[in-house]
N, C-alpha and C positions, 0 to 999 in steps of 0.2 A: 626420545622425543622431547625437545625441548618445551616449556609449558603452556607457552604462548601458540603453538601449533594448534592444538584445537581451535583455536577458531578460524584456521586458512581454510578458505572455500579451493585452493587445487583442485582440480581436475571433477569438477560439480557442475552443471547447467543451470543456469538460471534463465527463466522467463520473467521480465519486470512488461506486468501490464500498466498502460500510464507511461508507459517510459519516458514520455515524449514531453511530460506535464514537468512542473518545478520540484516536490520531492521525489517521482518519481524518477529521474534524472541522474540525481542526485546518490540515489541510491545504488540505479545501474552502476553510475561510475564505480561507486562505494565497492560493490561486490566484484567489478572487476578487478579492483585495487587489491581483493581479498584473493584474487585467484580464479574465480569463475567467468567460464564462457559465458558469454550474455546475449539474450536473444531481445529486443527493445519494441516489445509491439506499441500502436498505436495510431491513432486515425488520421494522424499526418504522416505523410511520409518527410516533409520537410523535418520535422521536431524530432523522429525518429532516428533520421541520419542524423542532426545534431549531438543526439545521446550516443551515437555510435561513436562517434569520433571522439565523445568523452572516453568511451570505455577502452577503445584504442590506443588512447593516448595515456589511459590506466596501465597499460601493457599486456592486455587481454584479447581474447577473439571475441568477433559481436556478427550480428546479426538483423536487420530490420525488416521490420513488419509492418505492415501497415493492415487494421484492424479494427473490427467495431468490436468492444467486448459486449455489446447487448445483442450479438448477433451469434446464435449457435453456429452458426456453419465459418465463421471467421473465425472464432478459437478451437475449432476441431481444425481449421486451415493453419492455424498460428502453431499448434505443437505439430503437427505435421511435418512443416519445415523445419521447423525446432529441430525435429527428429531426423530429417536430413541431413541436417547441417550440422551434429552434433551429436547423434545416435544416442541420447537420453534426455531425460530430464531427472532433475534434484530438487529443484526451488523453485516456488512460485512466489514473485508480489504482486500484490493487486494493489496499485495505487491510482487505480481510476474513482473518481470522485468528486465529488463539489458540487456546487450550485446552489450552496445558500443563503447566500445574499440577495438571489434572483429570483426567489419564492416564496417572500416572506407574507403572510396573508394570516388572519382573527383566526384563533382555532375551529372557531365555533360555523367558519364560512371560509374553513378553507377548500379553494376548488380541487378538484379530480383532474384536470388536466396538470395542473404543476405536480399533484402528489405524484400520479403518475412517472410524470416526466422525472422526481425528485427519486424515488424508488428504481426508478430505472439507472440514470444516473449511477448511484450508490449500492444497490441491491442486485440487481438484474447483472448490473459489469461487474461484480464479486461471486456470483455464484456459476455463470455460463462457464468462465477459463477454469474455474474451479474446478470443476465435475471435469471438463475435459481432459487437463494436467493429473488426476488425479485415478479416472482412468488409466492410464499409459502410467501412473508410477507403480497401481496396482499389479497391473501386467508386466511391469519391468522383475516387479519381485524384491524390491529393493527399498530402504526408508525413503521417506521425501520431507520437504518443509513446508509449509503454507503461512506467507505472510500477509495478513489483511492490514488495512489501513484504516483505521477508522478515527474517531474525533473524542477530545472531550465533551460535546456534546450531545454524546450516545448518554452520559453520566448527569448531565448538567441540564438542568432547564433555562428558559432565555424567556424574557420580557419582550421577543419582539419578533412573535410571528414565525417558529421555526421548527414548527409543528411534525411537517414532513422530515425536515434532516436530522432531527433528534429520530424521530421514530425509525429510518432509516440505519444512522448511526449505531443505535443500541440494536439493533437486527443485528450485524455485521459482527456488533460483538456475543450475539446468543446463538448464532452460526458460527462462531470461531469454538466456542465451547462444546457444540454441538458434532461439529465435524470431528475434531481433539479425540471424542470418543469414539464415535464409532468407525475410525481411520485408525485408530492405534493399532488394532489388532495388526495393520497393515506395515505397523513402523511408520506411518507418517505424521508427523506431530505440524500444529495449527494452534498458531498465536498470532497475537495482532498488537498492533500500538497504536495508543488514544494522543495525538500529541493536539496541543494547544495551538492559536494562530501563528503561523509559521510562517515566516517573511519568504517568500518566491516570488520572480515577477508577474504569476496572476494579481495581487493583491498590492503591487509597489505601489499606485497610485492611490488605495487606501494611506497606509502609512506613510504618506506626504503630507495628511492633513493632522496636526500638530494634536486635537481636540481626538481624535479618534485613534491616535495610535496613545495617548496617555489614558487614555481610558481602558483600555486593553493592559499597557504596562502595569495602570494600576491596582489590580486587581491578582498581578502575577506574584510572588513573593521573591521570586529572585529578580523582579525587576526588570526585564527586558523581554524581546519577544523572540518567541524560537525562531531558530537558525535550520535550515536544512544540515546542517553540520551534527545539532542536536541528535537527529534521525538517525543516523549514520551506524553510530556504534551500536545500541541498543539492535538495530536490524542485523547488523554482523553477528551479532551475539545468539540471536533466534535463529539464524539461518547454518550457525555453524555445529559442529561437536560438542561446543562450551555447553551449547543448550542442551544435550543428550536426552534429558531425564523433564524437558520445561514441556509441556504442552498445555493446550485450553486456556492460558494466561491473556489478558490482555495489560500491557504496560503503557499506564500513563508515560506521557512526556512533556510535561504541563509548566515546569517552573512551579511548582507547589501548589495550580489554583486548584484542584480537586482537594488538596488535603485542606484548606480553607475553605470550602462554598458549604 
């Protein structure tokens, strides 16, 4: 076996929840490129086939779904077909997430309605496909991987109102640690990556204004702001054999700002 083999996903299932979204896309493709069938759920179905035809065009088979992950009964619907179409699963990501920019509110008066919504968001769509995919690995009998997605700002405090997605963030990563354990005995190993603002076309129109993307840059040590390309390897890495022995880790992908703040 040549060295570099460990990390082909061959003949492995992947579900990327979020598929539909900018890293989550990104990553489909990735893991197709890597060898895995991919199943792209997600609450469009337009965005969904988009990412299909990335993965197709990776040289892979796919799959779409269209999906609410805060909805139990659409990710027991989502590996179902999964399992149809593909008779396992290997890999999950969860790249459903975001919203906060849209919730930003004083600690001290921040409302219930947005934590809610901010929690649900980030929390509620990490854990619903979780348990579901994790079920069906358990019954398969076979290891599995779990990749969450989470932020540097699980890590990091902010000056401005972000009260809900921090606290949401750092969940995502004491649930990565959490699951890691008591899923081992199963062989299913659970990491996550914290990356920093990452340019996808949710946020291009931030990054048009000159004052707010050097403000961001400034603060990065390598100087620039991540790239969905960033993402890519680091999740190959998790999701493959290379990782064998990695579980409960959460890896920054920040351009140095954690090792600075």
């Amino acid at each position: 076996m040549r060295q570099l083999d460990i990390f082909s996903l061959v003949g492995r299932v992947a579900i990327v929840a979020g598929g539909g979204g900018g890293i989550g896309s990104s990553l489909a493709e990735a893991l197709a490129g890597a060898g895995a069938k991919v199943a792209v759920a997600g609450r469009t179905r337009e965005s969904c086939e988009a990412t299909l035809e990335r993965v197709r065009a990776a040289g892979s088979e796919g799959l779409a779904i269209t999906a609410d992950m805060t909805s139990e009964a659409d990710c027991e619907r989502m590996v179902q077909e999964t399992l149809e179409q593909f008779g396992r699963i290997d890999i999950l990501v969860n790249a459903v997430g975001g919203g906060a920019g849209k919730a930003l509110h004083a600690a001290e008066r921040y409302p219930r309605s947005d934590w809610d919504w901010i929690m649900e968001l980030n929390v509620r769509s990490t854990v619903l496909p979780t348990q579901a995919v994790v079920r069906t690995m358990i019954e398969q009998g076979r290891d599995g991987r779990i990749l969450n997605i989470s932020s540097v700002r699980a890590s990091l405090g902010i000056n401005a109102g972000y009260s809900a997605y921090v606290a949401a963030k750092g969940a995502i990563n004491s649930l990565t640690r959490q699951w890691a354990t008591e899923w081992a005995r199963y062989g299913i190993r659970v990491n996550a990556i914290m990356p920093t603002f990452v340019d996808t076309p949710q946020v291009a129109m931030l990054l048009e204004d000159p004052a707010f993307k050097a403000g961001i840059v400034g603060r990065i040590p390598l100087g620039r702001v991540g790239e969905t390309r960033d993402i890519v390897g680091p999740a190959i890495f998790l999701c493959s054999d290379a990782a064998s022995f990695v579980t409960g880790q959460v890896l920054g992908i920040d351009g140095g700002l954690t090792a600075t703040q």
